[in-house]
N, C-alpha and C positions, 0 to 999 in steps of 0.2 A: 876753668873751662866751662864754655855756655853746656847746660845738659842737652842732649839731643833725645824730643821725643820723639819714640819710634809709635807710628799709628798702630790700634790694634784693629785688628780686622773682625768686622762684626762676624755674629754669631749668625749660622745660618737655621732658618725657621723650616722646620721641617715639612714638608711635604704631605699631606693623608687622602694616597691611591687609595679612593672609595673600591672596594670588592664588589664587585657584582653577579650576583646570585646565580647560577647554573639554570639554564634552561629546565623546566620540567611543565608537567603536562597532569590534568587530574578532576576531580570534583567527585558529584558523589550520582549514589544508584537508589531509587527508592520505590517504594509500594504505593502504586496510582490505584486508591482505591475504589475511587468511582469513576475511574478508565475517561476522562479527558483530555489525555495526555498534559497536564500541568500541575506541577505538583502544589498540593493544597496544604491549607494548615490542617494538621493534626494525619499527615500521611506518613508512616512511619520510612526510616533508612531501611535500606536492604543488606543484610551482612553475608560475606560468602559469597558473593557474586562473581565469577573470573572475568578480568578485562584483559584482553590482549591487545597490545601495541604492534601494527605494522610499521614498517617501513614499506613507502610507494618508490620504485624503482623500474625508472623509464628503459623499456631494452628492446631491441628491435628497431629502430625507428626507420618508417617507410619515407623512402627519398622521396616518393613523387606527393602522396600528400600530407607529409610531414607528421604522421599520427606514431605513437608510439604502444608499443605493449605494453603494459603495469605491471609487473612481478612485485606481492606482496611478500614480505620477508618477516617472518616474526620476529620483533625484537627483546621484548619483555612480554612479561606479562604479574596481573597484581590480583590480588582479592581483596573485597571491601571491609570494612571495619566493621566495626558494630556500632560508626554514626554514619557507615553505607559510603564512607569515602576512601576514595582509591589515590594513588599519586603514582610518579614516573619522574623523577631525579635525575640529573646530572642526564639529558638527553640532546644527544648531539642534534643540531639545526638541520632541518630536511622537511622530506614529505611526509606526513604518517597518515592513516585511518585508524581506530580505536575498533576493537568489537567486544560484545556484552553478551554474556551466556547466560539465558533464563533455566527453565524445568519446564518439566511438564503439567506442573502447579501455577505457571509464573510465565507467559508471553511478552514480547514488547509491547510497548502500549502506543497510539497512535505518537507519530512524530512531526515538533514543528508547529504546533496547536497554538492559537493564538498569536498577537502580536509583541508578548513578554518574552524574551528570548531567555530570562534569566530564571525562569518557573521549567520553562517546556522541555519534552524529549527530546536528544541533538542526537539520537540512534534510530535508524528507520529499520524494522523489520524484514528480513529477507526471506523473501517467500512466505509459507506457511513452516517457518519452525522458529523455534526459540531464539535463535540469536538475532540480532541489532548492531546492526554498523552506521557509526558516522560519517558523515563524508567524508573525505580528503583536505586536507588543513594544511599550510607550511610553518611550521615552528623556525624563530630566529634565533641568532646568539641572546641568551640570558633571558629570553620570554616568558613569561609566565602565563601558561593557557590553563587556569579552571575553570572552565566553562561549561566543559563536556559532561554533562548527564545523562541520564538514563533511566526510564522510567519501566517499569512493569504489572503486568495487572495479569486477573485473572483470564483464564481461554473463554471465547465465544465459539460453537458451536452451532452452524446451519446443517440439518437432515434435514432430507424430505423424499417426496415418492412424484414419480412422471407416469401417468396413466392415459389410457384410450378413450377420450372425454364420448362415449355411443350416440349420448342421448344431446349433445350437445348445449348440457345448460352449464359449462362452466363449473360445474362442481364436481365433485366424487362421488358415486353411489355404487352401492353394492352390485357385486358383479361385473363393475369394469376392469377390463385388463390392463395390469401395470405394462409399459411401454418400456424395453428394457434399448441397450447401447443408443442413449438418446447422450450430446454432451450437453452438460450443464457448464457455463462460464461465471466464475465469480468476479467479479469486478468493483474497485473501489468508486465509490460515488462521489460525483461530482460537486462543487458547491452552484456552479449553470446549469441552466436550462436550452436548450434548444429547440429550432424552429419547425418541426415537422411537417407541415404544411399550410398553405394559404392561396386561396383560390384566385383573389388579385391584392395587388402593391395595397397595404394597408387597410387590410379588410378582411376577415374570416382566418384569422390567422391562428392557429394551433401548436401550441407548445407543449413539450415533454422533457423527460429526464435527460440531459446528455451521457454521455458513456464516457464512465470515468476508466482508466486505464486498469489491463488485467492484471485479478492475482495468481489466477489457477482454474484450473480445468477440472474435471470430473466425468465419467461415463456412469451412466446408471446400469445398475446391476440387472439380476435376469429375474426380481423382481419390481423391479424399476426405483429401485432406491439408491439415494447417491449421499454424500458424508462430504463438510469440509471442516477442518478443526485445528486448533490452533490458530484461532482468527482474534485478534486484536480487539475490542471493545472501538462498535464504532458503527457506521452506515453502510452499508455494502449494498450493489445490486445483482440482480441471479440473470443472464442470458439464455434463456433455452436455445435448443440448438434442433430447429425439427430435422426427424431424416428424413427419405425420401416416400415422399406419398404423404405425408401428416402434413398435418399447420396447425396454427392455434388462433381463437376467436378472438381474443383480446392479442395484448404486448405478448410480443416474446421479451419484453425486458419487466424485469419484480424488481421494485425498489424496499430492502428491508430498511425498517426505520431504526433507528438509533438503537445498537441492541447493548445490555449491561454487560458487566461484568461477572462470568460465569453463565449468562445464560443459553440454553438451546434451542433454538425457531425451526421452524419447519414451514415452508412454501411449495406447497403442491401444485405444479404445472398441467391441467390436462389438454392434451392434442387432439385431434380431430383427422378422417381421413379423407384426403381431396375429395370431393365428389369426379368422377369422370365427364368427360368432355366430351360430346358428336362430333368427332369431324366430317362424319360422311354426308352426304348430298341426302336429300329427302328423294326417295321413290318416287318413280314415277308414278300419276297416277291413273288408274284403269278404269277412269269412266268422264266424262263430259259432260260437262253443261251447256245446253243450249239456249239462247233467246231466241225469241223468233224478231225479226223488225216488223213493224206497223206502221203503215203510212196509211194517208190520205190522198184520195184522187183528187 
């Protein structure tokens, strides 16, 4: 009998479903020690730091112009190591915002600094207090977002005194009365300048500081002193705010310059009080002058 070969059927070559790593979210927190917002060589990690993880949850949404309310939701939350880095594993794909809890030793420090995205603070300071939040970010399946840092630094503090400028030279001198529920506005400063006047089209033109967007407000006390603290390392400008009857000789707007880390300034505003105004008519008056005319015959 002919043999009958029977084929064998090849072996099948296995397959390797690459695994793909879990979503997570992370990076680190550190000590901006001379408050630039970018972290420098030789700035040390921050250990201990608490970050909280939201979730952004769109609810409400108004039918007419399509805007929606944000409900943050806490989802996690981590503390930093002692090389100041934080993580967030196995996180389901959405919206989140991150937030960073400094002390009262330890503010956020300027956010966004520079054109290095991979140095600078990705946590902007809210308000005047310790914490720092990131924006709003969407995380995908399997993403890996370390990018988010967070810097902090020492507090800057601005006091100072608003006074009844009598003698009107612009200074302070003994015996002027402080000027008390005057508000003072703090406001970040701008990197422009603006055009404040010009008498014609390209000619005598005058520029000043623009007004950089506010942080806070202040009312002077009933000795005319006002406090802002917890202020980030950095440029700020002061707005006096005359009340009614004062003004002031120069700007109501003070540009503080570059201030350190840990340090306290003080910019004294003095006012001045309107001069008053005649509106009334000048008197009649009670007596006459005469010319006489002279001609010639």
């Amino acid at each position: 009998a002919t043999p009958t070969n029977t084929p064998v059927p090849p072996t099948a070559t296995p397959t390797n479903t690459p695994t793909l790593p879990p979503a997570m979210i992370g990076d680190m927190v550190w000590h901006d020690l001379n408050g630039n917002g970018q972290r420098s060589d030789g700035e040390p990690p921050l250990q201990g730091v608490t970050v909280t993880l939201y979730s952004m949850v769109a609810r409400d949404v108004n039918m007419v112009t399509g805007a929606a309310t944000v409900t943050n939701t806490v989802v996690a939350t981590a503390v930093t190591a002692l090389d100041g880095r934080y993580a967030f594993t196995a996180v389901t794909p959405g919206a989140y915002r991150l937030a960073f809890m400094g002390s009262a030793a330890l503010v956020p420090t300027a956010c966004n600094q520079g054109a290095d995205d991979t140095i600078d603070s990705d946590a902007c300071q809210i308000g005047l207090t310790t914490v720092s939040e990131s924006p709003a970010f969407t995380l995908t399946a399997h993403q890996q977002q370390q990018q988010w840092d967070a810097g902090f630094a020492q507090p800057v503090t601005v006091q100072s005194h608003v006074y009844i400028d009598q003698n009107r030279n612009n200074q302070p001198d003994a015996g002027e009365p402080p000027l008390p529920n005057v508000t003072v506005i703090l406001l970040d400063s701008p990197a422009s300048v603006r055009l404040r006047a010009q008498t014609t089209p390209k000619a005598n033109a005058v520029f000043m500081h623009g007004v950089g967007p506010e942080r806070a407000r202040a009312v002077t006390n009933a000795n005319g002193d006002y406090t802002f603290t917890q202020l980030a390392p950095g440029t700020y400008q002061l707005m006096i705010v005359p009340p009614a009857g004062f003004t002031m000789l120069s700007s109501d707007l003070l540009l503080l310059s570059p201030l350190a880390p840990g340090e306290t300034v003080g910019a004294q505003a003095g006012l001045v009080a309107l001069q008053p105004t005649n509106l009334q008519e000048e008197p009649e008056p009670t007596y006459r002058l005469y010319v006489p005319f002279i001609w010639l015959e």
